[in-house]
Kinemage of the C-alpha trace (Angstrom):
@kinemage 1
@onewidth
@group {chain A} dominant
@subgroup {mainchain}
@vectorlist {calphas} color= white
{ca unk a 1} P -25.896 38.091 -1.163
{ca unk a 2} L -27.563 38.574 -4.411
{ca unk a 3} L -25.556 41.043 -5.323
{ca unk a 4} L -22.349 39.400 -4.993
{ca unk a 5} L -21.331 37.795 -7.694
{ca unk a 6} L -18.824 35.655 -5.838
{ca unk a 7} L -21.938 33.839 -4.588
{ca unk a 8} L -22.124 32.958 -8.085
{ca unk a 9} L -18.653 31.556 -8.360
{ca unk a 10} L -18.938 29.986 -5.295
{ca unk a 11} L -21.980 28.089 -6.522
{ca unk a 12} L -21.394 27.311 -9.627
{ca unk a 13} L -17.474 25.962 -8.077
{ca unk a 14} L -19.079 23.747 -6.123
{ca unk a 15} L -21.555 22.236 -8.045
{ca unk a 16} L -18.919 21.532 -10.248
{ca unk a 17} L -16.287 19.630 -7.895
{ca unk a 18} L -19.444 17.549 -6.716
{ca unk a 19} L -19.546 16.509 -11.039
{ca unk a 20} L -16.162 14.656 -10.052
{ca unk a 21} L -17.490 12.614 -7.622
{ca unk a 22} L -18.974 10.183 -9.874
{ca unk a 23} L -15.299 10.563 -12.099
{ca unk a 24} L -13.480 9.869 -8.615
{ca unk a 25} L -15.455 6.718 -7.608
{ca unk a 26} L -15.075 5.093 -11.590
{ca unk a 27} L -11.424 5.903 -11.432
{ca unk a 28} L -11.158 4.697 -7.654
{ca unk a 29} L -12.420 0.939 -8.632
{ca unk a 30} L -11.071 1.148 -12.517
{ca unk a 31} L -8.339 3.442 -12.359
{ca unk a 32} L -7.535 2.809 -16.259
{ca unk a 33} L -10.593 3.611 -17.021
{ca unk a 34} L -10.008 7.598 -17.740
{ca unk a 35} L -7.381 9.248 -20.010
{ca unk a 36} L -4.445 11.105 -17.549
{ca unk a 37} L -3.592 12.962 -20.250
{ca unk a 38} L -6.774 14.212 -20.862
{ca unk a 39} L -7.078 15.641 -17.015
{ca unk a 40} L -3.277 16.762 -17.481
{ca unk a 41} L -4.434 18.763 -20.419
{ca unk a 42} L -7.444 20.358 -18.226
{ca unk a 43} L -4.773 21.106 -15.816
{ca unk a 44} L -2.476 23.287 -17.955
{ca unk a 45} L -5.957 25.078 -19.716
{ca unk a 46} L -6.384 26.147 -15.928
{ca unk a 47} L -3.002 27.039 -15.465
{ca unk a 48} L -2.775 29.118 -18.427
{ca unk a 49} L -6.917 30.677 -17.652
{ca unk a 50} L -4.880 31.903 -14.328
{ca unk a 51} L -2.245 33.367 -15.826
{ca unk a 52} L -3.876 35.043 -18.155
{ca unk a 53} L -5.673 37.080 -15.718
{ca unk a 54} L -5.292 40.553 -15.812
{ca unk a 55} L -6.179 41.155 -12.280
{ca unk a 56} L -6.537 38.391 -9.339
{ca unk a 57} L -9.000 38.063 -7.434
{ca unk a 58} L -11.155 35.293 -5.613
{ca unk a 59} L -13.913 35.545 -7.946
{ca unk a 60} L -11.089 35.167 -10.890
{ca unk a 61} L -9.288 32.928 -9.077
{ca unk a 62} L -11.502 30.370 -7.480
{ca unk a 63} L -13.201 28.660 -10.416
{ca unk a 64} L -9.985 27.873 -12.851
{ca unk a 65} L -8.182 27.133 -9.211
{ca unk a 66} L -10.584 24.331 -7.826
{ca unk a 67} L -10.625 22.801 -11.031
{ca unk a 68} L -6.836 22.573 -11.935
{ca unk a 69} L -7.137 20.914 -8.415
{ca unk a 70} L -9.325 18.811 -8.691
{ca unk a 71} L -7.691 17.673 -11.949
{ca unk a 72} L -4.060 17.333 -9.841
{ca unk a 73} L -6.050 15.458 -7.085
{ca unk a 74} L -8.047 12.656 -9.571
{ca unk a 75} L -4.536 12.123 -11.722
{ca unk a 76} L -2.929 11.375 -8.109
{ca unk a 77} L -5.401 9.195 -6.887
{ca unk a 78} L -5.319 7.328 -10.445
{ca unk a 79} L -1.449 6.985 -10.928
{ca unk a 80} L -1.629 5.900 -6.769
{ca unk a 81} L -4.477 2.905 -7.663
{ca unk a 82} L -2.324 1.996 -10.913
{ca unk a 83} L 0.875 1.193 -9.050
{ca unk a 84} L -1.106 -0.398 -5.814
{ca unk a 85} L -2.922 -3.031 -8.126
{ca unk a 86} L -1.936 -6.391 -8.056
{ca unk a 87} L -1.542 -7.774 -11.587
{ca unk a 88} L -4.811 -10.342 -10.732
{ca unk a 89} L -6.732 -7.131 -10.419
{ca unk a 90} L -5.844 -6.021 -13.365
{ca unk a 91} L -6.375 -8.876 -14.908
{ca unk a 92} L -9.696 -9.010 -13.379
{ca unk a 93} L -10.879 -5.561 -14.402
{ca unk a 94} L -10.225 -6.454 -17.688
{ca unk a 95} L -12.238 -9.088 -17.940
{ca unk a 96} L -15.150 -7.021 -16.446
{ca unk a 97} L -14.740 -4.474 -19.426
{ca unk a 98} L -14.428 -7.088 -22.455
């Protein structure tokens, strides 16, 4: 196992789709409260880490992969809670922040 270096990928993947978490439960309650764009642009580096790959593999692969998404899955969720609100939530959450 050591000697794998997927292990590594695998590892390092992980602990960095549990870093979202925290990003995922913000955005869940204040949905406005992280740039799209900015996770847009993170999807398209990933995109463009993948294609730049000269050869594929799952230790190539997996990292850029689970990121982009991640990225695709948070921007969902986000544009989803934006168009559920009800204006008084809004409202509301902008209260909370001033």
């Amino acid at each position: 196992m050591a000697s794998d270096p997927l292990w590594a990928i695998v590892i390092v993947t992980a602990i960095e789709l549990l870093g979202f978490g925290p990003t995922a439960r913000k955005s869940w309650h204040r949905p406005y409260s992280e740039p799209m764009g900015f996770l847009g642009i993170l999807v398209v580096r990933n995109a463009l880490v993948i294609a730049a790959l000269e050869r594929y593999s799952t230790a190539t692969l997996l990292f850029p992969a689970a990121m982009a998404a991640a990225c695709v899955a948070l921007i969902a969720m986000m544009a989803w809670r934006r168009q559920t609100m009800t204006k008084d939530t809004q409202t509301e959450l902008c209260r909370e922040t001033s």
